[in-house]
C-alpha positions as CSV (number, residue, x, y, z in Angstrom):
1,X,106.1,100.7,108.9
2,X,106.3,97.6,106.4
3,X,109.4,96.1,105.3
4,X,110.0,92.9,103.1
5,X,108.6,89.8,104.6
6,X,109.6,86.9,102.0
7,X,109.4,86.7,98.3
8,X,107.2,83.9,96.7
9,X,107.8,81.5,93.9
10,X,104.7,79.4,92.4
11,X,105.8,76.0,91.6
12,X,103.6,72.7,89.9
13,X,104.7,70.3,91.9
14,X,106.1,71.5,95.8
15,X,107.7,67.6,96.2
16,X,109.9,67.9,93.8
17,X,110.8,71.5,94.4
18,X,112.1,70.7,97.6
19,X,113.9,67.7,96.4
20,X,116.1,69.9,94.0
21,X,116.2,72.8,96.1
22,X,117.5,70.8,98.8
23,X,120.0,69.1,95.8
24,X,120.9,73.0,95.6
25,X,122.5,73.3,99.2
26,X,119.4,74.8,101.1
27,X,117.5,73.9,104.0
28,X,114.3,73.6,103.3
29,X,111.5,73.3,105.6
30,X,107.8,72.3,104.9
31,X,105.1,74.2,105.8
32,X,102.9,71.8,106.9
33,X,102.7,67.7,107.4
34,X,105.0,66.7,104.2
35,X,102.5,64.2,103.1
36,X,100.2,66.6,103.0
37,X,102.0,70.0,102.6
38,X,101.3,72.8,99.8
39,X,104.1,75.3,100.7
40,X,107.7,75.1,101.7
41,X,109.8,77.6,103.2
42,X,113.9,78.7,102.9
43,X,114.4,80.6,106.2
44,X,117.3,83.2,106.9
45,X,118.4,84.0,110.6
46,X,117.2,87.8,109.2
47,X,115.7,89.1,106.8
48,X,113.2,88.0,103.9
49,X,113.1,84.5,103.5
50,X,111.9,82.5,99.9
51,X,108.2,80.8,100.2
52,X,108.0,78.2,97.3
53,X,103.6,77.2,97.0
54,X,101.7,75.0,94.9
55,X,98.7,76.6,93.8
56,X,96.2,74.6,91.1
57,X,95.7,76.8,88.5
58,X,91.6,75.7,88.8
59,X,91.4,77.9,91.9
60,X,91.2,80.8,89.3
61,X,87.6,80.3,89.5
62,X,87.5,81.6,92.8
63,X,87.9,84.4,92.0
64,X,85.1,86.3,92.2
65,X,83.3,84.6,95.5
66,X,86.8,85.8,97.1
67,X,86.4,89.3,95.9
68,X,82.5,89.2,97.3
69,X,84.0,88.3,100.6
70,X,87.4,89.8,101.1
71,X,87.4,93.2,98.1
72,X,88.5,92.6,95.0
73,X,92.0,92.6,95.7
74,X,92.2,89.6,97.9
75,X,89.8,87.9,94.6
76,X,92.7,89.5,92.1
77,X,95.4,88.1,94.3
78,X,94.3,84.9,94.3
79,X,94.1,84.5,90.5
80,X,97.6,85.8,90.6
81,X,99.0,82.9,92.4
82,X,96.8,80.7,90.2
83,X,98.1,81.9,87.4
84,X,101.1,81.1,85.0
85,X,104.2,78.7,85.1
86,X,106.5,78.3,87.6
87,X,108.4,81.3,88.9
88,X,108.6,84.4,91.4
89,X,104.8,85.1,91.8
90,X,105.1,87.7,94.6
91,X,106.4,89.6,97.9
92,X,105.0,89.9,101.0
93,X,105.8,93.4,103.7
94,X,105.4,92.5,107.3
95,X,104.1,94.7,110.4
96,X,105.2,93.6,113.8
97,X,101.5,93.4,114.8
98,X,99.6,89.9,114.5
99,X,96.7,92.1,113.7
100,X,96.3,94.2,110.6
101,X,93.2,96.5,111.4
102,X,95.7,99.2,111.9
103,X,97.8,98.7,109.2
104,X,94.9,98.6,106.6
105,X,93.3,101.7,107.7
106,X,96.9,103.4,107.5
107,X,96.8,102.1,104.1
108,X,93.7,103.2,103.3
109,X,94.4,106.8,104.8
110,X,97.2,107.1,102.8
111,X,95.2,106.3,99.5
112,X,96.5,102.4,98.8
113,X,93.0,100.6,97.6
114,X,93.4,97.6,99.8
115,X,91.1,94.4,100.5
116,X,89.6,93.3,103.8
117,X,91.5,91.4,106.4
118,X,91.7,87.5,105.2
119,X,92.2,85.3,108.5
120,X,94.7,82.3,107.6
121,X,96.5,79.5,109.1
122,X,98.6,76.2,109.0
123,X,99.6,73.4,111.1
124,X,102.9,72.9,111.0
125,X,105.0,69.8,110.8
126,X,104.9,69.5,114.8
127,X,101.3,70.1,114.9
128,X,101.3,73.4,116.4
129,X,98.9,75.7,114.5
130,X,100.1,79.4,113.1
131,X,97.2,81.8,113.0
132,X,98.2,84.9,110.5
133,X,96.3,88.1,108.6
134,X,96.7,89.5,105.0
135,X,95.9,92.1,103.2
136,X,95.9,93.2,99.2
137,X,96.1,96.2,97.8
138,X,95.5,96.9,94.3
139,X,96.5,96.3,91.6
140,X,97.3,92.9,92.6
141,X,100.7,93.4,90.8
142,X,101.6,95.3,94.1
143,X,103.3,93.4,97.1
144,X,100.6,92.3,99.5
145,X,100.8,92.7,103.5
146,X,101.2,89.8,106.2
147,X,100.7,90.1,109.7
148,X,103.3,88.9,112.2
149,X,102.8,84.9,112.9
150,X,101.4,83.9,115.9
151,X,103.4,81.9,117.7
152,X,106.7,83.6,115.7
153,X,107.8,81.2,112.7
154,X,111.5,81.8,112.4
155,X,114.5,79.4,113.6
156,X,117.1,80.6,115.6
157,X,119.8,79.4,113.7
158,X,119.7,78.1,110.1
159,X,122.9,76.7,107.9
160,X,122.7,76.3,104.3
161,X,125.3,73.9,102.9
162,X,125.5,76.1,99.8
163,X,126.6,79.1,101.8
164,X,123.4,80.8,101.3
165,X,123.4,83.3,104.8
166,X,120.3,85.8,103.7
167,X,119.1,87.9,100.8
168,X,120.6,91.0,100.1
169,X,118.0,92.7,97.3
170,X,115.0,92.0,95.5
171,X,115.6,93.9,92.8
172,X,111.5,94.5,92.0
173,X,110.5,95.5,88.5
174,X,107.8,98.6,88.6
175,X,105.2,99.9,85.7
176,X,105.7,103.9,85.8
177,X,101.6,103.7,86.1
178,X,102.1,101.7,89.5
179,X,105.4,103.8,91.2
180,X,103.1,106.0,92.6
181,X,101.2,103.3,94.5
182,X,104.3,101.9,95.2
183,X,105.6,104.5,97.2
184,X,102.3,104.7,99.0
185,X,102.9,101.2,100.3
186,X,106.3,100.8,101.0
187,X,108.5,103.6,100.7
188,X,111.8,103.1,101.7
189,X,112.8,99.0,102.3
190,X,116.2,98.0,102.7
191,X,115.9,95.1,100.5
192,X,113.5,95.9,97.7
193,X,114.9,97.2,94.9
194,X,112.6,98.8,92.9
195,X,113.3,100.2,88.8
196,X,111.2,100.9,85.9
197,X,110.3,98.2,83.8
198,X,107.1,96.7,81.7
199,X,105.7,94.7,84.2
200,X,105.1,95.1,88.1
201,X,106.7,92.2,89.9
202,X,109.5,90.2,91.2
203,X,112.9,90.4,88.9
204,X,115.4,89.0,90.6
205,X,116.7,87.9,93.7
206,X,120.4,88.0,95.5
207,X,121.3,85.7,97.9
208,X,124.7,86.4,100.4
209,X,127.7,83.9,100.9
210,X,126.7,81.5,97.9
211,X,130.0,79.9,97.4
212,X,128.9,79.0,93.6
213,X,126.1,80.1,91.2
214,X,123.0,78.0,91.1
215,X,122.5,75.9,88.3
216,X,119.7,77.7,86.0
217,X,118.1,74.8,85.4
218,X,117.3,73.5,88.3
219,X,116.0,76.8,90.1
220,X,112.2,76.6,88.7
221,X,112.5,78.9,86.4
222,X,113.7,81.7,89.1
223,X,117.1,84.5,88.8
224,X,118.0,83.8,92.2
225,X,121.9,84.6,92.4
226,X,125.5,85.5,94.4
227,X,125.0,89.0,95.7
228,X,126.7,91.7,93.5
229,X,127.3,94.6,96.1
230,X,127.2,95.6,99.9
231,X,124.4,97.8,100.0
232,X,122.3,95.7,102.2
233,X,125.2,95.2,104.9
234,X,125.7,99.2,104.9
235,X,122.1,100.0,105.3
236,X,121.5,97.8,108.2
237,X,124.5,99.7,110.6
């Protein structure tokens, strides 16, 4: 039902990000007016694509009026993305529908504690607005659920002058406290990659047809890096 939409990376300063990510070899496209723009995207022709966002770490205090509106995992979340330095701060699963009511209460059926539906949106660079829906279950450690875009967000063709063609695993550290709710939420995905470890989150990243490591320092603080096997191209025939 839900499969791996894109993997997020919090960042202090989105300008610069792109500036060295683009220095890197990658297209990278903002998510809104540049001037004016809080997000930027690196799109794949399939698959998950990276989300880098600026998110004030003063937002924290929001916390709680979110959780009185949306649950207390849509409140959770949102000190999540407020919190910390910069690096992988999340991963989203996608449903086809640009609805989530049924989504949530197949969630819900199936045990996953999971907030109310948050309406979003953005205007993009070209002025056309993107309406979307999320959802987030708890704990807030967990991936969180996008609806489909409205109008659909991803290019037709995309060329990376580092090589970079898609990402083959998220290799996705998980607390043996949180597998079970793990499993309840995704199950099987053919790009998350999930292994016990002593925190819940985002571990690494593999990217295909790199054609040369990424410098370390110059990644914000991310292990994004040359895929190491074949698994992804063999599950997907």
């Amino acid at each position: 039902m839900l499969r791996c939409s894109h993997v997020l990376c919090r960042v202090d300063d989105i300008r610069s990000t792109v500036e060295e990510f683009t220095g890197l070899g990658f297209s990278v496209a903002w998510g809104s007016a540049p001037e004016k723009a809080r997000n930027a995207l690196v799109w794949f022709e399939e698959g998950p694509f990276l989300e880098f966002f600026e998110f004030p770490s003063a937002l924290r205090a929001l916390r709680w009026p979110v959780a009185a509106s949306f649950g207390r995992g849509m409140g959770d979340r949102l000190a999540k993305w407020a919190s910390g330095d910069d690096g992988w701060r999340d991963v989203a699963l996608e449903t086809d529908d640009t609805g989530l009511a049924r989504v949530r209460e197949t969630l819900r059926a199936a045990g996953v504690p999971v907030s109310r539906i948050f309406r979003n949106g953005r205007v993009r660079p070209d002025g056309r607005r993107v309406r979307y829906q999320l959802v987030a279950p708890r704990p807030a450690t967990l991936p969180f659920v996008v609806s489909a875009y409205d109008p659909p967000q991803r290019p037709a063709s995309i060329t990376h002058a580092n090589g970079a063609t898609g990402v083959t695993a998220v290799h996705y550290g998980v607390r043996p406290e949180h597998r079970d709710g793990y499993d309840r939420l995704i199950g099987d995905d053919p790009w998350l990659r999930p292994r016990t470890a002593v925190v819940t989150g985002v571990l690494e990243v593999e990217l295909a047809g790199l054609t040369a490591p990424l410098d370390p320092a110059l990644v914000r603080g991310v292990a994004l890096v040359p895929a190491r096997s074949t698994q992804h191209q063999e599950n997907q025939q």
